[in-house]
C-alpha positions in Angstrom: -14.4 19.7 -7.1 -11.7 21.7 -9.4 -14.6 22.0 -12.0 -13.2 23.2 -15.6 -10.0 21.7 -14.5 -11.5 18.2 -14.1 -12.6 17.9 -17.8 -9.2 18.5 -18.8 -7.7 15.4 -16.7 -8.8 11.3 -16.3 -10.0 11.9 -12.8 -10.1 8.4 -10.6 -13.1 8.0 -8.4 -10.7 8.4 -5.8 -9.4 11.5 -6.6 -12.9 13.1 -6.9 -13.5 11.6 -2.7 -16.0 9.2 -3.9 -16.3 7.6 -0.5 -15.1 11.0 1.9 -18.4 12.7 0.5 -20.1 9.8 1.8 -19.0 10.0 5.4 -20.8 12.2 7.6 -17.8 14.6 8.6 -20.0 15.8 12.0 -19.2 12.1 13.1 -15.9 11.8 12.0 -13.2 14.1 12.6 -10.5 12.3 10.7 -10.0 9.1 8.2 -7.4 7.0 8.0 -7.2 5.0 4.7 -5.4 2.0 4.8 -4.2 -0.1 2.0 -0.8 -3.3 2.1 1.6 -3.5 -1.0 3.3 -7.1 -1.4 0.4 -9.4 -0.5 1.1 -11.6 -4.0 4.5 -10.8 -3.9 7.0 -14.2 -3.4 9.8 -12.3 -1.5 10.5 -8.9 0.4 8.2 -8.0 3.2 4.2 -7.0 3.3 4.1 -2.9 4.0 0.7 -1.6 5.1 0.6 1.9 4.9 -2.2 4.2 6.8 -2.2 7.9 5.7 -4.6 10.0 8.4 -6.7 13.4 6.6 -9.1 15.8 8.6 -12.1 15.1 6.7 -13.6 18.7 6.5 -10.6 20.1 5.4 -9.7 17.2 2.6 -13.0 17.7 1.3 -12.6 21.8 1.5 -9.1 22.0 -0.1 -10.4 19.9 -3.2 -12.7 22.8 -3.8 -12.5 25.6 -6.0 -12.5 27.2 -3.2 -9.7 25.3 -1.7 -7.6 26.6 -4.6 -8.5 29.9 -4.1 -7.0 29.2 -0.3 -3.6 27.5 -1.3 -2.5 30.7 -3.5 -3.3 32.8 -1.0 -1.2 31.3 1.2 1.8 31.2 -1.4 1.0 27.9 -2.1 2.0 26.2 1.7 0.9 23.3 0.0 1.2 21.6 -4.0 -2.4 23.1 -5.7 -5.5 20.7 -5.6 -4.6 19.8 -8.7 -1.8 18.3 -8.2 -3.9 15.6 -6.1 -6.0 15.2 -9.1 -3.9 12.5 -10.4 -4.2 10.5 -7.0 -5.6 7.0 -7.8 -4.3 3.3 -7.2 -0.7 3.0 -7.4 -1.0 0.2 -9.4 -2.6 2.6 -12.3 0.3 5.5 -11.9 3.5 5.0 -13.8 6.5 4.6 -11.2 7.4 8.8 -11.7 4.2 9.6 -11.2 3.7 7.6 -7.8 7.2 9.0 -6.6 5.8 13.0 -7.6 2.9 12.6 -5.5 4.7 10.8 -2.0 5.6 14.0 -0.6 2.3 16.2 -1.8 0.4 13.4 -0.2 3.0 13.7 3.3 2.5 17.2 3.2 -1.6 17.0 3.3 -1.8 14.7 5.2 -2.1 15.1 9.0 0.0 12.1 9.5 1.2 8.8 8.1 2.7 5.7 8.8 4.0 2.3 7.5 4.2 -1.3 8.7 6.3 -3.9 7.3 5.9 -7.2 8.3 9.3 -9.2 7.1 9.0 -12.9 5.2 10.2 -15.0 8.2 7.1 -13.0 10.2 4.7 -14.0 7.3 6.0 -17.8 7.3 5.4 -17.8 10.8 1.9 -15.9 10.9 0.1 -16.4 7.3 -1.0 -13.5 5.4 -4.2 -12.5 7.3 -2.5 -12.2 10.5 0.5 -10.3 8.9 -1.7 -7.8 7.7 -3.1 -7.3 11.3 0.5 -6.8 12.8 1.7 -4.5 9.9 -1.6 -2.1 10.3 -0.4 -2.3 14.1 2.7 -1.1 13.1 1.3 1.4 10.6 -0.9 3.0 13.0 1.5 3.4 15.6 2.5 7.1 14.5 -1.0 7.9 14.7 -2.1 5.8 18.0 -3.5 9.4 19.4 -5.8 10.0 16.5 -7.8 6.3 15.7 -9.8 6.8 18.4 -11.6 9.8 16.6 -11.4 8.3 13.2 -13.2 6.0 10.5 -10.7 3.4 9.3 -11.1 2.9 5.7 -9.5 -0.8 4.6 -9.0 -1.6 1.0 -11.1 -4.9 0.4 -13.8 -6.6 1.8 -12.7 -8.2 5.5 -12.0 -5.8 8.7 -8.3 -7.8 9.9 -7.9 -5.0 11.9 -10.1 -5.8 14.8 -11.6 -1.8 15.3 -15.3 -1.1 15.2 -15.2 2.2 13.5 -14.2 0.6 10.4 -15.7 0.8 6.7 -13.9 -2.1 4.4 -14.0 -1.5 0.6 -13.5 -3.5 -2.5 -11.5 -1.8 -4.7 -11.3 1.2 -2.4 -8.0 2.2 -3.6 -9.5 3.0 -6.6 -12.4 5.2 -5.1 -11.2 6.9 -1.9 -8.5 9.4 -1.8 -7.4 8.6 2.0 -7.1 4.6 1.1 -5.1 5.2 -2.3 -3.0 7.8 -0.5 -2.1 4.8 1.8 -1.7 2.7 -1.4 0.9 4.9 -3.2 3.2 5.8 0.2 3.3 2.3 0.5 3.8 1.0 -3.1 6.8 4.0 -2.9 8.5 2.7 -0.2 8.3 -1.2 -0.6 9.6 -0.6 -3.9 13.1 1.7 -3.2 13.5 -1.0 -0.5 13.3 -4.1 -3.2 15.0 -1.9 -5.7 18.2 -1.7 -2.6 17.6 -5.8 -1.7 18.4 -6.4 -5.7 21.9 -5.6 -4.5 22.4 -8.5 -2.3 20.5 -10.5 -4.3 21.1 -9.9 -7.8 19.9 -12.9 -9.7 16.1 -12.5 -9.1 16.3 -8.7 -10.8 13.9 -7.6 -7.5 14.9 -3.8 -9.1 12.3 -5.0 -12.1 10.2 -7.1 -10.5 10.0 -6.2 -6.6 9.5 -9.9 -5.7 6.3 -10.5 -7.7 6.5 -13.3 -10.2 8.2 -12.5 -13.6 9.8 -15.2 -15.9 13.4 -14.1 -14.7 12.6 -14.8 -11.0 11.2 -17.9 -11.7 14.0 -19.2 -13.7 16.5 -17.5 -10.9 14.6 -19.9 -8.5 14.6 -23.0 -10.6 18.5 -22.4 -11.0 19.3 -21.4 -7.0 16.4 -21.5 -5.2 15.3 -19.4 -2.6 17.1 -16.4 -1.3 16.8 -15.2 2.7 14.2 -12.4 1.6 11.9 -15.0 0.1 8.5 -16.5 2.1 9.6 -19.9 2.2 6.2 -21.6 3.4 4.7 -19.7 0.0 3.2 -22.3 -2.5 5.1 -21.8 -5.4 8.2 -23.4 -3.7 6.4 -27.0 -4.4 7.0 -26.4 -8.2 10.6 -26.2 -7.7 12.5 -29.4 -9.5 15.1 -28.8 -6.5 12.5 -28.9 -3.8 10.1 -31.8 -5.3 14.2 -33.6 -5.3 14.4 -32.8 -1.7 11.2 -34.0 -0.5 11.6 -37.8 -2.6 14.8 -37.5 -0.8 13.5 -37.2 2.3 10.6 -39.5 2.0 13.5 -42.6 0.5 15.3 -41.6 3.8 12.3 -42.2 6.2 11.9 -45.6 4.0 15.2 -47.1 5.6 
């Protein structure tokens, strides 16, 4: 790694390859990291983002040595330390997510996102949402996961591939899986932040769907907007809906 440099920064596990340097890059030519945004989220879509990194050169380019290659080439790429600050999106302050998107694009030797919309995740449930949006995700890259390692954020393989390596908390110790992590976390949010135009009252700009004390109270007054997942739990704590169903339930009675 970027030696003095490192001291002078928090460096995340991820940023420092914790799990590329434990791949065996003679087996694997390529990694895609995978990570979703939006699983807890009550409204807005799921968005699984897969980012794809030739192994040997990741793990070169975050080298002293790496450095010594990027100003060489009139810096082609960001410096390696720029990706130093690479971690969980859910650790880097919204700026610093957006400043690293296109560094990340630009390393990368491809990318691609899945959304899988609320009516879809009604339909399907969560685990077999996050199957179709890595089907989606990988799409881009359909020519390249037959030669890679798919790294999944968690502990369960949805994604139904053998050469597959699932991680708890990966996002927080490999580079390819929190690269997914922060494209995606990007993206969901700008398109939240453009919903919360249609859809003022639940302040998605603040809270991109997730729970907040606002949203609730926008629900308890209006109920549920067309973006939200209607078969979610929380809509059985609603004074409206509980209304509804004794309503319905009196109805069936006559």
């Amino acid at each position: 790694m970027l030696g003095s440099n490192m001291r002078q920064l928090s460096v995340s596990l991820a940023a420092q390859l914790h799990v590329e340097r434990e791949i065996d890059s003679s087996k694997y030519r390529f990694v895609i990291g995978v990570d979703e945004v939006g699983r807890g989220s009550w409204a807005g879509p799921l968005c699984v983002g897969a980012v794809l990194y030739d192994l040997k050169y990741l793990l070169e380019f975050m080298t002293e040595k790496g450095a010594e290659s990027v100003a060489a080439e009139s810096q082609k790429l960001p410096s390696p330390l720029k990706y130093l600050r690479v971690n969980d999106s859910k650790k880097l302050s919204p700026q610093l997510r957006a400043s690293l998107e296109q560094p990340i694009k630009a390393l990368a030797n491809g990318y691609g996102l899945g959304f899988v919309e609320p009516t879809e995740l009604d339909k399907l449930g969560m685990t077999s949402g996050l199957t179709l949006g890595l089907e989606r995700a990988l799409a881009p890259l359909r020519e390249f996961v037959g030669s890679s390692l798919l790294l999944l954020d968690g502990g369960v393989n949805f994604s139904g591939f053998h050469e597959v390596r699932t991680y708890v908390k990966g996002d927080s110790k490999s580079f390819a899986i929190a690269s997914a992590s922060i494209l995606a976390k990007v993206e969901r949010d700008a398109l939240m932040e453009r919903e919360s135009i249609h859809y003022p009252w639940y302040v998605f700009e603040k809270n991109k769907g997730y729970p907040s004390p606002v949203h609730v109270s926008a629900l308890h007054a209006i109920g549920p907007s067309q973006i939200h997942r209607k078969s979610w739990s929380y809509l059985e704590n609603l004074p409206w809906q509980k209304w509804s169903h004794s309503a319905k339930r009196r109805q069936m009675e006559f």
